[in-house]
N, C-alpha and C positions, 0 to 999 in steps of 0.2 A: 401661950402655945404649950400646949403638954407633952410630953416626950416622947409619945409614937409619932407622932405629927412632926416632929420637929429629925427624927430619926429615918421618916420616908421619904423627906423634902431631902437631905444629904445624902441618899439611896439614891433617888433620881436621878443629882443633880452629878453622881461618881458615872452613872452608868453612860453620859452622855458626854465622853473626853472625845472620844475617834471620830473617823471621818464615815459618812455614808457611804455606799457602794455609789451611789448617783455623785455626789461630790467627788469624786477619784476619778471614774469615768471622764466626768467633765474637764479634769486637769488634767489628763491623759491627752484628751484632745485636743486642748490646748496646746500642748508641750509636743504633736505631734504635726498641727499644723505650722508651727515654727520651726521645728525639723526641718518640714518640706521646703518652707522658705528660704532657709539658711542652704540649703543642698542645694536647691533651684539658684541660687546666688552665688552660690561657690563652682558650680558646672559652668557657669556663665562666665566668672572668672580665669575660669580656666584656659574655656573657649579663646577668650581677649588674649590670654596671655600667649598661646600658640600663636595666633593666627600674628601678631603681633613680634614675638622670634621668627615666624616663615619668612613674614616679611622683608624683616631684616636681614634675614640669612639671601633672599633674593638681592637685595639691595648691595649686597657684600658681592655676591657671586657676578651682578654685572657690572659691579667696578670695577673686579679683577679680570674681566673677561675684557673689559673697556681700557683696561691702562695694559694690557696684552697685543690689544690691536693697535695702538699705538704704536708699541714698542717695535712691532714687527710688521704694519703696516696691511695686515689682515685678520681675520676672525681663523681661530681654529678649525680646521674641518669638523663636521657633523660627529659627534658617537654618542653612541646609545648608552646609557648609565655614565660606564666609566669616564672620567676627564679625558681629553683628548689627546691620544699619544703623541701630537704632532706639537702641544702646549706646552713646551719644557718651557720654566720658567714662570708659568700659570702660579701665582702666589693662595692655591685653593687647599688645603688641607687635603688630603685624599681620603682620610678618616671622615671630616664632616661632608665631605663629596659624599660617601660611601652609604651615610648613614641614611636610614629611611627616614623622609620628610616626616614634621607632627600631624600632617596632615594624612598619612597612610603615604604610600606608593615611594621613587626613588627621583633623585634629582638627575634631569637627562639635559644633555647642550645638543640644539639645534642648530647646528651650522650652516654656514650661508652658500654653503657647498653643495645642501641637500636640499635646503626650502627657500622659499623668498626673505626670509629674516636670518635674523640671529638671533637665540631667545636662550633662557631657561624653561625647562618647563616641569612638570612632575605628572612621572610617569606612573599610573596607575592607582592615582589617589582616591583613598577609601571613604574620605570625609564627606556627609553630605552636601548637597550642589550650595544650599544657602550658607553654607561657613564659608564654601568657596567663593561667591560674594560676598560674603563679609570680609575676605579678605582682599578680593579686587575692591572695596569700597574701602579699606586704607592703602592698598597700591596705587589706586586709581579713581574710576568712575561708577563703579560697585554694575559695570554693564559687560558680561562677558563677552558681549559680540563684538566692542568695539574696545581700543584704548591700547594702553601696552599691555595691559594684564587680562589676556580674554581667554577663548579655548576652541584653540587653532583647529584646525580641518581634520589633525591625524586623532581629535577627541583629546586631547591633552589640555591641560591648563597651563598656559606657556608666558613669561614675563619676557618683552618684547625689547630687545636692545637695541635692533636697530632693523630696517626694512629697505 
């Protein structure tokens, strides 16, 4: 091999370290549609983990609404948002009462004073209607027409303590 030849073969073989504009591309998209995955799975998460604190937070609110009637041998009168001025003794936080559900809107007590039940319900929630079955499908039957967790007549989504 004589020394231009052997001098163009190492010319070539320098110029060819980097990556093509095609090969970058391709790992761009790569590395974009795992993104999407990874986002699609972490919103997903997220969703679980809400709908899963409302729940609970419903679960709390009618046991203290439930060891109240007990105690006092009726349900609170009906009010709107705020806890029921007539609840002294209501063991509810008025802070976590206060605060807007994760689901958009505010937590309201349905009194058996105003409706045929006694319920929690959230008033004005922003969430779309199927997170709303998702979460009557860990409260309940995932059917909002029927169960304890449905969405009562006044358009509320109301968790049902008693009838």
């Amino acid at each position: 091999m004589n020394k231009l030849s052997a001098n163009t073969q190492y010319h070539s073989l320098a110029c060819k370290k980097g990556f093509t504009l095609l090969e970058l591309m391709i790992v761009l998209v790569i590395v974009g549609v795992l993104a999407t995955a990874g986002l699609t799975s972490y919103q997903s998460f997220v969703l679980r983990a809400q709908l899963s604190e409302t729940a609970a937070q419903l679960g709390f609110f009618a046991r203290e609404f439930n060891t109240w009637k007990q105690i006092n041998g009726r349900y609170p009168n009906d009010s709107h948002i705020a806890l029921p001025p007539d609840a002294n003794g209501l063991a509810i936080n008025p802070i976590d009462w206060s605060t807007p559900t994760l689901l958009g809107g505010n937590w309201n007590w349905e009194g058996p004073d105003r409706y045929s039940y006694a319920g929690i319900s959230i008033d004005g929630a922003t969430a779309e209607e199927e997170d709303i079955i998702l979460l009557d499908t860990i409260m309940d039957n995932g059917d909002l027409n029927t169960g304890e967790f449905r969405k009562t007549g006044n358009g509320r989504y109301t968790f049902i303590i008693s009838e």
